[in-house]
C-alpha positions as CSV (number, residue, x, y, z in Angstrom):
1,X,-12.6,-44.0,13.7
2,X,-10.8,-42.2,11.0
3,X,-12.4,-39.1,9.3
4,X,-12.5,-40.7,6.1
5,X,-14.7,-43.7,7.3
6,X,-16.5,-41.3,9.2
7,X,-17.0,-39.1,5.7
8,X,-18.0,-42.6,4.1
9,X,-20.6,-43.8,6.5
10,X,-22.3,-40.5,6.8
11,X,-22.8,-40.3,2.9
12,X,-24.1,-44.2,2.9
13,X,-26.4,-42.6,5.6
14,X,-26.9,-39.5,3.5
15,X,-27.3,-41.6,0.0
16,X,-24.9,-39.2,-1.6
17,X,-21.4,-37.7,-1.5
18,X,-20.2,-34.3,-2.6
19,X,-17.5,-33.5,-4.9
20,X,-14.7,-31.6,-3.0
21,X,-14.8,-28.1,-3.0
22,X,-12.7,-25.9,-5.6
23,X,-12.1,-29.7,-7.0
24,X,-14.1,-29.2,-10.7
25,X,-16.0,-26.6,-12.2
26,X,-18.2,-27.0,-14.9
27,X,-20.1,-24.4,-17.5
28,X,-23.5,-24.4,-18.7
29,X,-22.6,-25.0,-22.2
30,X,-23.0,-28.5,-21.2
31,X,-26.5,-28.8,-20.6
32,X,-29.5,-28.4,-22.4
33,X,-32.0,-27.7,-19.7
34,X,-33.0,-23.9,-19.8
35,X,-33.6,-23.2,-16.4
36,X,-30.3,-25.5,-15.2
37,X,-28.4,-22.9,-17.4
38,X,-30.2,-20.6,-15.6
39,X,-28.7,-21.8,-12.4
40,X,-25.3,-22.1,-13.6
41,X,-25.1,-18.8,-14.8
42,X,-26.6,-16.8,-12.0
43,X,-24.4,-18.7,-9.8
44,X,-21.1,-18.6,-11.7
45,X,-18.3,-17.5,-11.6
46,X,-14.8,-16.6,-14.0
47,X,-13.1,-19.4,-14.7
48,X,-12.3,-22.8,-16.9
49,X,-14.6,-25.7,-17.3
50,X,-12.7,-28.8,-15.9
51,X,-14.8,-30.8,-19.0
52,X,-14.1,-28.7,-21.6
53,X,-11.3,-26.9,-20.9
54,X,-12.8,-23.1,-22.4
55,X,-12.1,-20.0,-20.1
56,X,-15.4,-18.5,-19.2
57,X,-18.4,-18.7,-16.7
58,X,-18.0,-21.4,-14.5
59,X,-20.0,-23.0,-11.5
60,X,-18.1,-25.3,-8.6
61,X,-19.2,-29.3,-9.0
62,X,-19.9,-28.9,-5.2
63,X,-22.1,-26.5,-5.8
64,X,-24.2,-27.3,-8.2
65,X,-24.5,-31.1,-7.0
66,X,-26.0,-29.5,-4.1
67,X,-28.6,-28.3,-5.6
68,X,-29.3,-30.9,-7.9
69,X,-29.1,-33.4,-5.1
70,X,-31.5,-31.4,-2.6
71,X,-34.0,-31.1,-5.6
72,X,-33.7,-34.8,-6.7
73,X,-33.9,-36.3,-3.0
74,X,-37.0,-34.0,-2.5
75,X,-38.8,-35.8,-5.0
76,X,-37.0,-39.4,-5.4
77,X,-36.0,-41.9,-2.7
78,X,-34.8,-45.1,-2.8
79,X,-37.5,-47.8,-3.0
80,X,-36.4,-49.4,0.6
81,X,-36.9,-46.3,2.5
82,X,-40.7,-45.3,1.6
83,X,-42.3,-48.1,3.3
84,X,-43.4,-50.3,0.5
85,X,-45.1,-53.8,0.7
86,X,-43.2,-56.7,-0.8
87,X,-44.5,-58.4,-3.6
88,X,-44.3,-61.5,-2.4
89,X,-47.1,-60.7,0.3
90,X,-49.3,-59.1,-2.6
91,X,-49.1,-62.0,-5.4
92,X,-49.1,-65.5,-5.6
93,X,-46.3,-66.1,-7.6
94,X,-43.5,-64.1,-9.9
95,X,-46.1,-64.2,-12.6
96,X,-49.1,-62.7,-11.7
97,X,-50.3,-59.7,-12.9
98,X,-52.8,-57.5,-11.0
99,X,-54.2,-54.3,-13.2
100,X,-53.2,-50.9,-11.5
101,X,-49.9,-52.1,-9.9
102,X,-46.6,-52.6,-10.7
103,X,-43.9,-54.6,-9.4
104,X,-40.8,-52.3,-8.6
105,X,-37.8,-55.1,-7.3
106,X,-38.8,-56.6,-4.4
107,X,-42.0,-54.5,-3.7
108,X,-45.3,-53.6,-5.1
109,X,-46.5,-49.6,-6.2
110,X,-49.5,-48.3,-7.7
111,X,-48.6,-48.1,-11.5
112,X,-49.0,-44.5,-11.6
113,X,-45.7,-44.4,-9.0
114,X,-42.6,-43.0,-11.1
115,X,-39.4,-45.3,-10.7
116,X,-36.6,-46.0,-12.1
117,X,-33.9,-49.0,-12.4
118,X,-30.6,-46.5,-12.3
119,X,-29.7,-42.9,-11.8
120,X,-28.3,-42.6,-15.4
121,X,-32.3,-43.5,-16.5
122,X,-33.2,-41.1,-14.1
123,X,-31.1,-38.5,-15.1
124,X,-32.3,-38.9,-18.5
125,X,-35.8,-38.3,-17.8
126,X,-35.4,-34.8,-16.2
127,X,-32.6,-33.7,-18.4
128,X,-29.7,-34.1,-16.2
129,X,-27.5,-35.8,-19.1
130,X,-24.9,-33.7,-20.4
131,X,-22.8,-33.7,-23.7
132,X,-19.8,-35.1,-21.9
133,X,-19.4,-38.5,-20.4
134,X,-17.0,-37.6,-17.5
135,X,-19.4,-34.7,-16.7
136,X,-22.3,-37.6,-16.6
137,X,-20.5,-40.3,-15.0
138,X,-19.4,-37.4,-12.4
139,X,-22.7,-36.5,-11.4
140,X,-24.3,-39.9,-11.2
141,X,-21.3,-41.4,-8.9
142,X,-22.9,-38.6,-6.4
143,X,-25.5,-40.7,-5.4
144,X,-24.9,-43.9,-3.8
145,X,-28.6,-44.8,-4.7
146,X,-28.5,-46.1,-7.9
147,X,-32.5,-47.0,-7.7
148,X,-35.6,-44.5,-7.4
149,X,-38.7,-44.0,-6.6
150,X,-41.5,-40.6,-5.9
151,X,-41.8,-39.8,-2.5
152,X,-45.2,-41.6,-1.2
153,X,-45.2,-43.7,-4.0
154,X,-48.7,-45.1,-3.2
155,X,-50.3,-41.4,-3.4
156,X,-50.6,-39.9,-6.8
157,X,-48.1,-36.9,-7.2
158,X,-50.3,-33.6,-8.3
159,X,-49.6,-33.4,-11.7
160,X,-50.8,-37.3,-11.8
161,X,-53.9,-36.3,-10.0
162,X,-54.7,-33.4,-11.8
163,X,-54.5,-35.7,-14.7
164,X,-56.4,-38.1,-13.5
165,X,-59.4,-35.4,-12.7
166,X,-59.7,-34.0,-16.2
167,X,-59.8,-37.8,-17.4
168,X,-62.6,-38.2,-15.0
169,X,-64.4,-35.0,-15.6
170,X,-63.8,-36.1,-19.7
171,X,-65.1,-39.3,-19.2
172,X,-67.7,-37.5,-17.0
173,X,-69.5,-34.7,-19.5
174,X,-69.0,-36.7,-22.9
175,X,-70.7,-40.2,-21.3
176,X,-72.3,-39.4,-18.4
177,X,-73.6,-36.5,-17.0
178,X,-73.4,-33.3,-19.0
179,X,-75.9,-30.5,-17.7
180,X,-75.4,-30.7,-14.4
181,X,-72.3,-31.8,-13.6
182,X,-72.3,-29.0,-11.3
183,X,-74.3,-30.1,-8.7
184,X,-71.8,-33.3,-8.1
185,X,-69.8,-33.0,-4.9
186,X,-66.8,-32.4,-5.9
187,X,-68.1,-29.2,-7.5
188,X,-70.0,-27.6,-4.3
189,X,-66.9,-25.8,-3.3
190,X,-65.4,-28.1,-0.8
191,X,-62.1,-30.3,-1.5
192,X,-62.2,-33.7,-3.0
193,X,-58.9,-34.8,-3.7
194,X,-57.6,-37.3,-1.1
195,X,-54.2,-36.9,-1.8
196,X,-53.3,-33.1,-2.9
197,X,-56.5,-31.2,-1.0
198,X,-57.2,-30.1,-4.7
199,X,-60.4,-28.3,-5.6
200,X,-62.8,-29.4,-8.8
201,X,-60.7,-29.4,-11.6
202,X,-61.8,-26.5,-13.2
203,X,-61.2,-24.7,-10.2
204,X,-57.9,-26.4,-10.2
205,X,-57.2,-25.3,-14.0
206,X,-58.3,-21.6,-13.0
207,X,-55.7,-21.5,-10.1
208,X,-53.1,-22.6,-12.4
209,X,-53.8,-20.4,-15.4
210,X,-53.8,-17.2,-12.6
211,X,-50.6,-18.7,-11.0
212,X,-48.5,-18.7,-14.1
213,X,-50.1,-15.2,-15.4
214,X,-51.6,-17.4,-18.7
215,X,-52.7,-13.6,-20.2
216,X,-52.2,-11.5,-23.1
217,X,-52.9,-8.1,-23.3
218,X,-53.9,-7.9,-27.2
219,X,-53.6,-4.2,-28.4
220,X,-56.4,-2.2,-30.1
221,X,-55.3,-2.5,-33.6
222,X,-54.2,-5.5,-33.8
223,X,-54.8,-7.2,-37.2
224,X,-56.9,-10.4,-36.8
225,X,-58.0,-12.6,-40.2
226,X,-61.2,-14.9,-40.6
227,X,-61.8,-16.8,-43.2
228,X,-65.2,-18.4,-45.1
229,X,-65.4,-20.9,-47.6
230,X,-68.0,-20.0,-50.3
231,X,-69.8,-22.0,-53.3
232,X,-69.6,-20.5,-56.9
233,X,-71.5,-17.3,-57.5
234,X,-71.5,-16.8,-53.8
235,X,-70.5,-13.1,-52.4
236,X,-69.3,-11.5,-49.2
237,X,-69.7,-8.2,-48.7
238,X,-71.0,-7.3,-45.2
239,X,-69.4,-8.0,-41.7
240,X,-72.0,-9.8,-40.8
241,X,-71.4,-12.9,-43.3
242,X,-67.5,-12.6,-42.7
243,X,-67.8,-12.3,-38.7
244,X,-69.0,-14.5,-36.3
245,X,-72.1,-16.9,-37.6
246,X,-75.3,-15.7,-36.5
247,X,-76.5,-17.9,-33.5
248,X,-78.8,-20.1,-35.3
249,X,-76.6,-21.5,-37.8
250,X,-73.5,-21.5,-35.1
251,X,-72.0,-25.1,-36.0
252,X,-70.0,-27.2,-32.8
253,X,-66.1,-26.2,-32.9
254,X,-63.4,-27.0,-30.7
255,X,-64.2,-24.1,-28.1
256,X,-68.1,-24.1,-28.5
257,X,-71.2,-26.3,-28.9
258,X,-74.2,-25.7,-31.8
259,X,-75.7,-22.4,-31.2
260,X,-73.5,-20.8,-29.5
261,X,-71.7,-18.6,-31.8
262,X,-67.8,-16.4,-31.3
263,X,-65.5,-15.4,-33.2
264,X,-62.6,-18.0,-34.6
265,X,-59.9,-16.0,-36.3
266,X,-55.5,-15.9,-37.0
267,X,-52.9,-13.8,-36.6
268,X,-52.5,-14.7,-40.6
269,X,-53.7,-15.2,-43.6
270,X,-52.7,-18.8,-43.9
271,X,-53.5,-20.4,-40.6
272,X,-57.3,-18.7,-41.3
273,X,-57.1,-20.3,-44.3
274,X,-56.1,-23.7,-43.3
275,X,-58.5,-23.9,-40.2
276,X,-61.6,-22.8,-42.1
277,X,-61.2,-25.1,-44.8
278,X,-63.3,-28.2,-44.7
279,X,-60.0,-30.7,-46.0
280,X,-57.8,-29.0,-43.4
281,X,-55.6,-28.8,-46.5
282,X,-57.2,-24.8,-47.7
283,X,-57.8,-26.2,-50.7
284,X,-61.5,-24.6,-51.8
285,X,-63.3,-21.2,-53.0
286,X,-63.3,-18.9,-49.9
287,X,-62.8,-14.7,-48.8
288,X,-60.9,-13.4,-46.1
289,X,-61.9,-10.7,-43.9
290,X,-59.5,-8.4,-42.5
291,X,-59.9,-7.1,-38.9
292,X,-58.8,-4.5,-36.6
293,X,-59.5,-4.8,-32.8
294,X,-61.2,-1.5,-31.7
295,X,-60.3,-2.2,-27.7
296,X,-57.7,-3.5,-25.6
297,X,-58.7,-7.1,-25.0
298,X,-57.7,-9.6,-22.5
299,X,-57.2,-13.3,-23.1
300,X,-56.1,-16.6,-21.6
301,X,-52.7,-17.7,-24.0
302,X,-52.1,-21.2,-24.5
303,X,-49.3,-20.2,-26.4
304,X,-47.7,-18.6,-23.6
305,X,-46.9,-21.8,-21.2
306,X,-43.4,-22.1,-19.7
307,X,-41.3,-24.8,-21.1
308,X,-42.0,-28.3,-19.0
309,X,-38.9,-28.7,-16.8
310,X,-37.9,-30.4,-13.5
311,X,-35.7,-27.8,-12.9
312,X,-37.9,-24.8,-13.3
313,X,-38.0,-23.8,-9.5
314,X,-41.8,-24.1,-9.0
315,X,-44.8,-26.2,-9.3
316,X,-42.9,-28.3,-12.3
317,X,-46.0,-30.5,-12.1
318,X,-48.5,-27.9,-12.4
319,X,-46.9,-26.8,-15.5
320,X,-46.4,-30.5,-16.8
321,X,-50.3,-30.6,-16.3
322,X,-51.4,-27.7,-18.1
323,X,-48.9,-29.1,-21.1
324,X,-50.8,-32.0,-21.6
325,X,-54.2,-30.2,-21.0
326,X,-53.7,-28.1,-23.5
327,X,-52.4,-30.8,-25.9
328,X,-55.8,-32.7,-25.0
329,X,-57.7,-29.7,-25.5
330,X,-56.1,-28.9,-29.2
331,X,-55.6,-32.2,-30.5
332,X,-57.0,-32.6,-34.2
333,X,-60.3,-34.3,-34.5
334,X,-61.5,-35.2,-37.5
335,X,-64.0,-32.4,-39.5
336,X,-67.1,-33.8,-41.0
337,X,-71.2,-33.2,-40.0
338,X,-70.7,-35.7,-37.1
339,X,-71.8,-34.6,-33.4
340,X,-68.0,-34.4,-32.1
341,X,-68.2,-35.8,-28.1
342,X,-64.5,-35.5,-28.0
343,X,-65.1,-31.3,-28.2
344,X,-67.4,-31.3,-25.2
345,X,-64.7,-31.5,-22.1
346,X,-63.1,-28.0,-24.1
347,X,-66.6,-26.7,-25.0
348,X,-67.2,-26.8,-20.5
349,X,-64.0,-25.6,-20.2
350,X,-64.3,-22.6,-22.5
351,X,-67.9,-22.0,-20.7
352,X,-66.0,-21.8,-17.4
353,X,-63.7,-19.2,-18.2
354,X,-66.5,-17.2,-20.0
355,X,-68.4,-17.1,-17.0
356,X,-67.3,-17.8,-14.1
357,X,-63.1,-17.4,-14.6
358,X,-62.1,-13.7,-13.1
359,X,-58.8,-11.9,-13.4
360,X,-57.1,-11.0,-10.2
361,X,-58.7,-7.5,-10.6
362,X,-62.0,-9.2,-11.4
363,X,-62.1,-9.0,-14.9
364,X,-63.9,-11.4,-17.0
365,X,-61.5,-12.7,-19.8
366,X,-62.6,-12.4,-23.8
367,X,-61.1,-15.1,-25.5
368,X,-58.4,-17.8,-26.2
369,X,-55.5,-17.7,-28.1
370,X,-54.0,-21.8,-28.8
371,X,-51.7,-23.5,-31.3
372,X,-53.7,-24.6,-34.3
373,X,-53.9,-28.1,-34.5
374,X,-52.9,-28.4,-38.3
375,X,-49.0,-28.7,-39.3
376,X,-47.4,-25.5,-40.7
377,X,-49.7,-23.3,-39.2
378,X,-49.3,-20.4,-36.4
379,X,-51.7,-19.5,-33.5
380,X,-55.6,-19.7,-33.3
381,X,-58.1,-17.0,-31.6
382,X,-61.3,-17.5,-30.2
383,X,-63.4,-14.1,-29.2
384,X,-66.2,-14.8,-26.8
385,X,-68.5,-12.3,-29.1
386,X,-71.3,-13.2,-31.4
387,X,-72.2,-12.1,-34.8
388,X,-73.7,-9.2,-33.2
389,X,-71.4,-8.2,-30.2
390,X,-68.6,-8.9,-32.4
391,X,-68.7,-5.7,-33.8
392,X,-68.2,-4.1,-30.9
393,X,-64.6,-4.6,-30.6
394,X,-63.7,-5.4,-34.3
395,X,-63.6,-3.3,-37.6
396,X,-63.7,-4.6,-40.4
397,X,-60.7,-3.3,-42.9
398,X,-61.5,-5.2,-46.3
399,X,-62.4,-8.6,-47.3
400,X,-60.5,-10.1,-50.3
């Protein structure tokens, strides 16, 4: 047998083929994905880009198809080789329709099971296309697979479960059992998750925000702003009716329930403007209160979460998670005197990392810091202090 039918049958075998060494090289202008620039560049070297013909930084085709073939066949297969049942044993006929599942060719998946029709529609959904053709149309002729499928399609993939727990535990404390959640299995320490070995999820959300270091240090001195709408002929002149509402008149927010009061504050005027106002527009008779923080404080930072990214080197699906927790979690909700359900799941949250969250070092947290919900406005900060604790760590500077 000739070395090139040998070469062939081992990448049919394989499910991909190399581009020959030293053959093409490639720079990272060509890509958008932060972390695959990343790659390049730490593993470049001085040359020309075959694709764009510019003298500079370059990586070997062979090379980097090796990574981004190990890192695509350790997620993706093709649908023939994970086992799946044919559809034709699961339905009756090309038309049914069964909720949860999917048909996927020939077979049958879960409809949570990511697949796709071609590699280009693959590449597209983890960034992998480039601003050149050739360069595309040289990567996907890698793969002699030209349909996909996750790994152990009929298990959820983490990010999918983790998902799929704070949708349950939603579902759980706004409709069904609020108080004493707690005392549900999957809460008494032991794992639940049949496919991951996951913990509770707010265990699960602890890990995560410790694994990815989800903390700011925020400096003593640092200016913080709260604003309070007033009626006419109304004045502020006191912390205490510019800080944190006294306990009994503490109205539900996004981060805690009726009666439990903290502090909600900006890093700016305007986004303390905007977020106090009743319209969500700042439109309204109202003072500001400047602050200074008297101590070093310590606080979880929504603001601070990687950039989602296949190609970020580790647990991409954790941080996929978190993304759209936190978009969950800070999504607008409409501001009148209505009891707001859809607050609860963040009110728990917020509870647990008061409470029961710890630092590496066993420090307790003191607040939040997430995007503000509202268009044209910068980042929000809840302080888990009261009207009176409050002044503890903040002076008051002026109000205007």
């Amino acid at each position: 047998m000739g070395r090139i039918k040998q070469d062939w049958i081992e990448s049919q075998e394989r499910g991909y083929s190399l581009p020959e060494l030293k053959e093409k090289y490639v720079c990272a202008n060509h890509f958008d994905d932060s972390y695959l620039k990343q790659y390049i560049n730490k593993n470049s070297i001085s040359g020309t880009c075959s694709y764009c013909g510019k003298k500079k930084k370059v990586i070997d085709l062979n090379h980097l198809m090796g990574y981004i073939v190990d890192k695509i066949m350790s997620y993706y297969g093709n649908p023939s080789d994970e086992g799946l049942y044919l559809a034709s044993s699961f339905f009756d006929d090309d038309k049914e329709r069964i909720p949860g599942f999917q048909r996927v060719g020939c077979y049958v998946t879960p409809s949570f099971a990511h697949n796709y029709e071609s590699t280009k529609e693959l590449f597209y959904d983890i960034n992998l296309t480039t601003d050149s053709e050739v360069l595309d149309n040289d990567m996907e002729s890698c793969f002699i697979n030209d349909e996909w499928i996750q790994h152990t399609p009929y298990m959820m993939s983490e990010s999918q479960e983790l998902s799929f727990m704070w949708k349950t535990f939603q579902r759980m404390v706004k409709h069904e059992q609020r108080f004493t959640f707690f005392k549900r299995p999957e809460f008494t320490g032991e794992e639940v998750s049949n496919d991951n070995g996951l913990m509770d999820i707010l265990t699960e959300l602890g890990a995560k925000i410790t694994a990815h270091n989800l903390y700011s240090n925020i400096s003593a001195g640092t200016e913080l702003y709260r604003c309070r709408f007033i009626n006419e002929g109304e004045t502020v002149n006191k912390i205490d009716e510019i800080t944190s509402s006294p306990d009994n008149k503490a109205k539900q927010s996004r981060m805690s329930p009726a009666g439990i009061s903290m502090f909600y504050g900006a890093f700016d005027k305007k986004t303390a403007i905007v977020e106090s106002s009743p319209d969500g527009e700042g439109t309204g008779k109202y003072v500001i209160g400047k602050f200074n923080l008297k101590k070093n404080l310590i606080v979880l930072d929504l603001t601070k979460l990687p950039k989602p990214s296949f190609w970020i080197g580790k647990d991409w699906e954790g941080i996929e998670f978190l993304h759209s927790f936190n978009r969950e979690i800070t999504k607008r909700i409409e501001r009148d005197d209505r009891i707001h359900i859809d607050y609860i799941p963040s009110q728990v949250f917020t509870e647990y990392l008061r409470y029961i969250h710890r630092l590496p070092n066993g420090r307790k947290i003191d607040g939040i810091i997430y995007k503000s919900s509202l268009k044209s406005t910068d980042n929000n900060i809840v302080l888990f202090y009261n009207q009176r604790s409050s002044s503890d760590v903040l002076e008051l500077v002026e109000i205007t």
